[in-house]
Each structure stands twice: as structure tokens, then as C-alpha cells.
N, C-alpha and C positions, 0 to 999 in steps of 0.2 A: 386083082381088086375088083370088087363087083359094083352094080352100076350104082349102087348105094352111097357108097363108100366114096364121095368129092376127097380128093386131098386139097386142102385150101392152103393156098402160101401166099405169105405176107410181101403187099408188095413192097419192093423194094424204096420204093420213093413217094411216099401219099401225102397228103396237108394235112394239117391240124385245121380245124376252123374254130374261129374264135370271132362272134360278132362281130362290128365296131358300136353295136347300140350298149353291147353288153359290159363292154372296156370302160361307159363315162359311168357303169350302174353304181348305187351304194351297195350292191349285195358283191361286185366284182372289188369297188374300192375298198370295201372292208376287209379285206382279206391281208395276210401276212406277206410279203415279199417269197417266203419258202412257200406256203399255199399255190401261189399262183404261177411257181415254176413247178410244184411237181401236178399240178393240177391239168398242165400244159404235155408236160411229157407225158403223165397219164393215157391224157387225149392221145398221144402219139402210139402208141401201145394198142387202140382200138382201130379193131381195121372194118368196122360194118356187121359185124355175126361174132364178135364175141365179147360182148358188155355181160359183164356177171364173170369172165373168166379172164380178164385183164390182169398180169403179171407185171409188178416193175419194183422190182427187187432191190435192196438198199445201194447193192454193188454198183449198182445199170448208175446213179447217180453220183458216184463218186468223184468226176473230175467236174460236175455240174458247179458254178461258181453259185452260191448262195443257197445252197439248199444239199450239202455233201456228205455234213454229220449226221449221226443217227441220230441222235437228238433234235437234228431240227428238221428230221425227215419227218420221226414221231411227234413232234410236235404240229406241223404241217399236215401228216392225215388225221389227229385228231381233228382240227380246226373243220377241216374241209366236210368230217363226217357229220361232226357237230351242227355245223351252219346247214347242212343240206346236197353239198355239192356233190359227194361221191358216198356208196355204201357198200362194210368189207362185206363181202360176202363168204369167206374161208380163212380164219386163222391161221397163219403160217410163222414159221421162225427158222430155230435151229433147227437143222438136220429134219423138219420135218416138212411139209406142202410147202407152198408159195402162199403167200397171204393173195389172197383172188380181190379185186376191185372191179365195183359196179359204176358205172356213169347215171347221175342218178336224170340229168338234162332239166332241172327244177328251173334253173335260172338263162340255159340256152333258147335264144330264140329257134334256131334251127334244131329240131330233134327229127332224128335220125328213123324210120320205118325197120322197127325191127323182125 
């Protein structure tokens, strides 16, 4: 491996941050019950250096209580694209790439030094 070439691994145990100014906003209360749990996993899925290449797959939320069917998964990133919060950045489905998500930080107080 050349001195180029960082292998970066996810740590094993990170936070999610989530304001509390952001929690009382009308842009955070507006949002769907499914919105705001995969919007949080989402967050969980970014570790610092790869926003634009965020993976979270229909499967990964399967035992997630409120947010498990595909339907209210698709329904959930529409909302979330629509309003501003996150943006797909790669088309994904069957058998073919990962649908890629971007953190878009419109409504986070704390944004992250990319």
C-alpha cells in the first residue's frame, strides 16, 4: 500500500449529532415520524470524509420500528429530498450500485469542515 493510498475504517462506535436547538425547529417538526428515523441513521452511516457517498440500504432498516417497509422508506427519502435535508447523489436499486446519499447540513447548526 503506498503512502497515498489511507485505508480509512469506520469506527466502530461514533455519535450521531443532532442539535437540541434543531429538535424544537418547524423545518425538524415538519417532517414524517419515517423522515426523521432514517434521516438519523442516515447521520449514522457518515463518518467525516464521505458525504456524497453514504450507503443505507433498504435491508440495513429492516428490524428498524417505524420506518422498515419499502414504502415508507421511499416515502421518507422523498420527503427528506424534497424539503432540503439530504441529496441522492447515485441511483441505485436492483442488482445494480447502492443509491449514494449526500448530507445536504441546510438545517444543521453544526456543519461538519469537509
Amino acid at each position: 500500500m503506498s503512502k497515498h493510498q489511507i485505508r480509512r475504517k469506520s469506527p466502530s462506535e461514533h455519535w450521531v449529532r443532532l442539535d437540541s436547538k434543531i429538535l424544537n425547529e418547524p423545518p425538524w417538526q415538519g417532517l414524517s415520524p419515517a423522515a426523521k428515523i432514517f434521516y438519523v441513521h442516515l447521520k449514522n452511516e457518515y463518518y467525516g470524509y464521505n458525504n456524497g457517498e453514504i450507503k443505507l440500504p433498504y435491508c440495513q432498516l429492516k428490524k428498524v420500528k417505524g420506518c422498515s417497509g419499502k414504502h415508507t422508506i421511499s416515502k421518507a427519502i422523498k420527503e427528506l429530498s424534497s424539503k432540503g435535508w439530504i441529496s441522492i447523489k447515485q441511483i441505485g436499486g436492483l442488482r445494480r450500485h447502492y443509491k449514494l446519499y449526500k448530507i445536504t447540513w441546510k438545517y444543521d447548526v453544526y456543519i461538519p469542515k469537509n
